[in-house]
N, C-alpha and C positions, 0 to 999 in steps of 0.2 A: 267039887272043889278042886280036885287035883288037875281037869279039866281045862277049867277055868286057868289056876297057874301055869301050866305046860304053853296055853295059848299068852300067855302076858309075858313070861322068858323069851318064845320065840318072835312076837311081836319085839322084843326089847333088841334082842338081836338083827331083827331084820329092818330097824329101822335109821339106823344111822347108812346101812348099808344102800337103803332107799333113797335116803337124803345125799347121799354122795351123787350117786348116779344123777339125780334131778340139778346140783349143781355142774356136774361137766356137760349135761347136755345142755342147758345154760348158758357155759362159758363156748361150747363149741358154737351154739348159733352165735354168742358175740362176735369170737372170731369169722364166722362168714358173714354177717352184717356187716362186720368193720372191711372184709374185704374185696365186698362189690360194692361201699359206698364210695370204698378211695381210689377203686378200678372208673367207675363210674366221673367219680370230680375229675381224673386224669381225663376222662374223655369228655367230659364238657370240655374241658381246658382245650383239647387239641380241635375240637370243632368249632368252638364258637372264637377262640383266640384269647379267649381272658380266661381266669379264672370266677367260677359260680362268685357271687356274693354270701348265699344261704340257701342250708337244706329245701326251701321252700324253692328256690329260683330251679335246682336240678328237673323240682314235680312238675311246676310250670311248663318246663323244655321236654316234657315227656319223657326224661332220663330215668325218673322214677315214679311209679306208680303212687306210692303215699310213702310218705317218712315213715317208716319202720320204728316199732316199738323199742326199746334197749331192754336186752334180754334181762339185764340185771336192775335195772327199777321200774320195770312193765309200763315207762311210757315213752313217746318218742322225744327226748328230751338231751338228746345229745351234745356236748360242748364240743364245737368248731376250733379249730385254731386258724388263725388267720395268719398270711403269710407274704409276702412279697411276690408279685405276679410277672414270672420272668417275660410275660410275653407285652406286661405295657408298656408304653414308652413315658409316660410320665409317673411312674411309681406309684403304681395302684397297688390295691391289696386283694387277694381273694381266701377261699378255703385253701388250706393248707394242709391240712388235716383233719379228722374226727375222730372222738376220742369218748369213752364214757361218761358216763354224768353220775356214776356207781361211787359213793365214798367209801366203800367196803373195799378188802384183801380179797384176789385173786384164791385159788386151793395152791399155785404155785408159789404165792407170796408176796404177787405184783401188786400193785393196785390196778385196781381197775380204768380210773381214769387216766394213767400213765399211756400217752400214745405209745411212746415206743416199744412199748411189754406185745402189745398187743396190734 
C-alpha cells in the first residue's frame, strides 16, 4: 500500500511538469510552421508576381509538400488573412498572412490565433 502511494504522489508531481513540456513543444512547432509558411507565401509572391490565393495553390506550385497540420488543433485547418497584393495592378487580393485556427490562450497569454503574437 505505501507502494502504491509513493508511486501516485510522484506520478501527481510529474505530471503537470509532463504536460508543460508537451505544450511548449507544441507551441515551438507552431512557431516554425508559422515561419516557413509565411517565408514560403513571400516566395510564391516574389516568383510568380502575385500573391498565393490558398494554402492549397502553394501544394499545387510545389512550394509545399502537403498543408501541415496546426500543432494546436491537430488538423491542417489554418485561417488566412487575406490582404492587398502590392504587386497587381488592378487591386487583387492574396494571402497576407497565416494565423491559427486555435481558440485557446497561448502559456504566454496570447491567443493563438492572434497573427501578430505569433
Amino acid at each position: 500500500m505505501i507502494v502504491i502511494s509513493i508511486i501516485v504522489i510522484l506520478a501527481m508531481v510529474v505530471l503537470p511538469q509532463y504536460n508543460k513540456v508537451v505544450l511548449q513543444a507544441r507551441e515551438a512547432r507552431l512557431r516554425s510552421d508559422l515561419f516557413e509558411m509565411r517565408k514560403l507565401l513571400d516566395q510564391y509572391g516574389a516568383d510568380k508576381g502575385k500573391m498565393a490565393q490558398s494554402l492549397d495553390e502553394l501544394v499545387s506550385a510545389g512550394y509545399l509538400r502537403d498543408i501541415p497540420d496546426d500543432p494546436m488543433t491537430d488538423e491542417p485547418n489554418w485561417v488566412v488573412v487575406m490582404g492587398e497584393d502590392p504587386n497587381s495592378s488592378d487591386g487583387g487580393q492574396g494571402i497576407a498572412d497565416v494565423c491559427s485556427a486555435s481558440p485557446d490562450t497561448s502559456s504566454e497569454g496570447t491567443p493563438y490565433s492572434d497573427c501578430a503574437s505569433w
